[in-house]
C-alpha angles and dihedrals in degrees: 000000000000094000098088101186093353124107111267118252129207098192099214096191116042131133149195124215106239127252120261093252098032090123101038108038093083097025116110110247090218095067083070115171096357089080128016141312138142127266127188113227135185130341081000102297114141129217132174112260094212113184095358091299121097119249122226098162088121122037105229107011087188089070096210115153101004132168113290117250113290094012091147102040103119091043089064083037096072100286097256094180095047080238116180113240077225093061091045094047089050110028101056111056131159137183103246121275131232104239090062100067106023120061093213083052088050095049101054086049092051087052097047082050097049096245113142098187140357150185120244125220147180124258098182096012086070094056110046106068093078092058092060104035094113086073122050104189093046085062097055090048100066099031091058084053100041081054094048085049090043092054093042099059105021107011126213094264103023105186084329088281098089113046100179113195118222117224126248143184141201091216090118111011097212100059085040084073093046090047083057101043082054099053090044092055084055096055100243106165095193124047108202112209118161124247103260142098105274112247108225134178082269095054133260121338140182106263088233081062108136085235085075097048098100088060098041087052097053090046082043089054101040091055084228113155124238116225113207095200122179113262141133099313094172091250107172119214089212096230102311092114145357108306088218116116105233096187086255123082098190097064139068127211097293104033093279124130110274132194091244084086085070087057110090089039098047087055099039091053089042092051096045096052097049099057084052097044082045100050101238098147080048091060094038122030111177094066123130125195133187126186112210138191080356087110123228108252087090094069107071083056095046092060098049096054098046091048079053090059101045090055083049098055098036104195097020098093121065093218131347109307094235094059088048085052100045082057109057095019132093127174128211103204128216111258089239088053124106097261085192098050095046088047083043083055105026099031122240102271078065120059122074129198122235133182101192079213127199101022116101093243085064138081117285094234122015094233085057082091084083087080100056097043097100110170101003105126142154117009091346091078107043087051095044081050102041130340100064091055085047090053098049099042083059106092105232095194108209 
C-alpha cells in the first residue's frame, strides 16, 4: 500500500470519466436508435443520441477538456467569492487527464494522493437510464455493453486497489440476474443501481416488488453489496421550475437556486423507505445498502418518518424500522456534511467517506477530507476512512 505512516484511506466515492466509445464498443450496431450512439451536432460538438433523442445532460460528454478536480470546491464550500456555477463551468477547463480514463495511470495517482483503495463509479453511466426507461430492453442492452466496456479497461477488482461497480438495472428482472451472475464471475465486490422505482414492461414498481425477489435472492446469497449511487432518478419538479436536466443540479434556468437540488435526496430517501415499509431486509437478511454522493442531511428525517409509520401501522413491523434500517444501511456523507453528527446518528460502523474525486463538486485531493473531520476521533475515524468500506467490499455470502 502506497501510505507509508499515514492512516489508510478506502475512498468510498471516486469516478472515471467514461471512454468515447464505452457505450458503444460492445453495443450491436443493429439495435440503432433504440439505444445509444453518437451524433455530431452543430459547429462539430458531439453529444450521445439515447433512445433516438439527443442528450445534453453533460456539456461536453466527451469530456475533453473538462473542469480539473475540485474545481468547485469553494463554491460548496460556502461560496466565499460569490462566485457564479457559469464562471466555474467555463472558466476552468483541462485537457483530460490520464488517470481518468487508464487504471495504471490511476494507480500511480492514487499512490502520489495517499489512497490506498477506491470505489469506481460512472459520470454519464448513472444518468442515462432514465432516458431509456420506456424501453426496457433498450436499457439492458446498453447496460450489458457499457459493463463489457467497464471490465475491459478498468475491471471490476483492478490489483485489489480499484474496485469498479458494474451498473445494473431492474428493468427485466431476468437478465437483471444474469447481469449479476455475470459481475459476480468477475469478482466485483460492489453493484451500483440508482435510487428509483424500475420501470418494467408492466409499469413502475417499488423496487421491494415480489417480482424482484429472484434478484434480490441471488444478491442476498452472494453477500455483494449494493451501491445507491445519485443519478437521474426521473424526479419531476411539478411544475416549480424547467424539467430540462442542465448537468447541474444546484441552478435554475438563470443561475438561481432550483429545486432540482432536492432530487437526489427526495429518491434516495423514497427508495430507502420503501424497501424498509415492503419488507425487503425481512425477506432477505443478508443485504447490504450504501447511499452514496445522496448526502446525509436526508437521514434524521428518514427516521422520524418511518418511526411515524410504524406507530401508525402497530403489528405490521417486525421490529422498529430504524433499527431495520441501521442494519442493512450504510451512508456515504457529502464532504460539506457534518461527518460527527451522521456517526452520532448512524454509529460509527455506519458511516463511509467518499471524495467524489475527480468531479469538480468533490474534493481536490481525497485526503482534503481531513479538513472537514471535526470531532471524529479514535476508532471512529479509522473506520469512517477505511475499515467500513473494507468491510463492505468484502462479499459476506448469506
Amino acid at each position: 500500500m502506497p501510505n507509508g505512516n499515514l492512516e489508510p484511506v478506502f475512498d468510498g466515492d471516486n469516478h472515471y470519466y467514461e471512454a468515447v466509445d464505452a457505450f458503444t464498443r460492445h453495443l450491436d450496431p443493429s439495435t440503432g436508435d433504440r439505444t445509444i450512439r453518437w451524433v455530431e451536432v452543430a459547429k462539430g460538438r458531439r453529444y450521445h443520441l439515447v433512445g433516438g433523442k439527443i442528450s445534453r445532460v453533460i456539456s461536453n460528454p466527451t469530456f475533453d477538456p473538462i473542469s480539473p478536480p475540485g474545481a468547485a470546491y469553494d463554491f460548496f464550500h460556502g461560496n466565499p467569492g460569490k462566485q457564479k456555477f457559469e464562471e466555474i463551468l467555463m472558466g476552468q477547463r483541462e485537457p483530460i487527464r490520464s488517470e481518468y480514463r487508464d487504471r495504471d495511470a490511476r494507480i500511480k495517482k492514487m499512490d502520489s494522493q495517499g489512497v490506498d483503495c477506491c470505489w469506481l463509479f460512472p459520470t454519464l453511466g448513472v444518468l442515462y437510464e432514465e432516458l431509456l426507461r420506456h424501453d426496457p430492453w433498450a436499457v439492458m442492452q446498453s447496460f450489458r455493453a457499457f459493463n463489457r466496456w467497464l471490465q475491459e479497461d478498468w475491471g471490476c477488482n483492478y490489483k485489489d486497489r480499484i474496485f469498479a461497480a458494474p451498473y445494473l438495472s431492474l428493468a427485466d428482472v431476468d437478465e437483471a440476474v444474469v447481469e449479476l451472475e455475470w459481475a459476480l464471475k468477475h469478482d466485483a465486490r460492489v453493484i451500483c443501481i440508482r435510487p428509483a422505482a424500475p420501470t418494467t414492461i408492466a409499469g413502475q414498481l417499488s423496487p421491494a416488488a415480489p417480482l424482484f425477489d429472484p434478484f434480490w435472492a441471488r444478491v442476498n446469497e452472494a453477500g455483494i453489496t449494493v451501491v445507491l449511487h445519485a443519478s437521474d432518478s426521473g424526479y419531476s419538479t411539478n411544475g416549480y421550475t424547467a424539467q430540462e436536466h442542465r448537468g447541474n443540479a444546484t441552478l435554475g434556468e438563470d443561475g438561481k437556486p432550483s429545486i432540482k437540488l432536492l432530487s437526489a435526496q427526495r429518491s434516495i430517501s423514497d427508495f430507502l423507505a420503501t424497501v424498509i415499509f415492503d419488507k425487503l431486509f425481512d425477506r432477505f437478511a443478508n443485504l447490504r445498502f450504501i447511499s452514496v454522493e445522496n448526502g446525509s442531511s436526508f437521514i434524521p428525517n428518514l427516521f422520524k418518518q418511518i418511526d411515524l409509520a410504524a406507530a401508525r401501522v402497530p403489528g405490521y413491523f417486525s421490529e422498529p424500522p430504524g433499527e431495520t434500517f441501521l442494519r442493512h444501511v450504510w451512508v456515504n456523507p457529502f464532504w460539506e456534511d457534518d461527518v460527527s453528527e451522521m456517526i452520532d446518528l448512524m454509529g460509527e460502523d455506519r458511516v463511509v467517506f467518499g471524495s467524489d474525486w475527480p468531479h469538480l463538486e468533490g474534493l481536490v485531493q481525497p485526503r482534503d477530507i481531513l479538513q472537514h473531520m471535526d470531532g471524529v476521533e479514535g476508532k471512529a475515524r479509522g473506520k469512517f476512512l477505511y475499515e467500513n468500506a473494507k468491510f463492505l467490499n468484502t462479499r459476506r455470502p448469506g
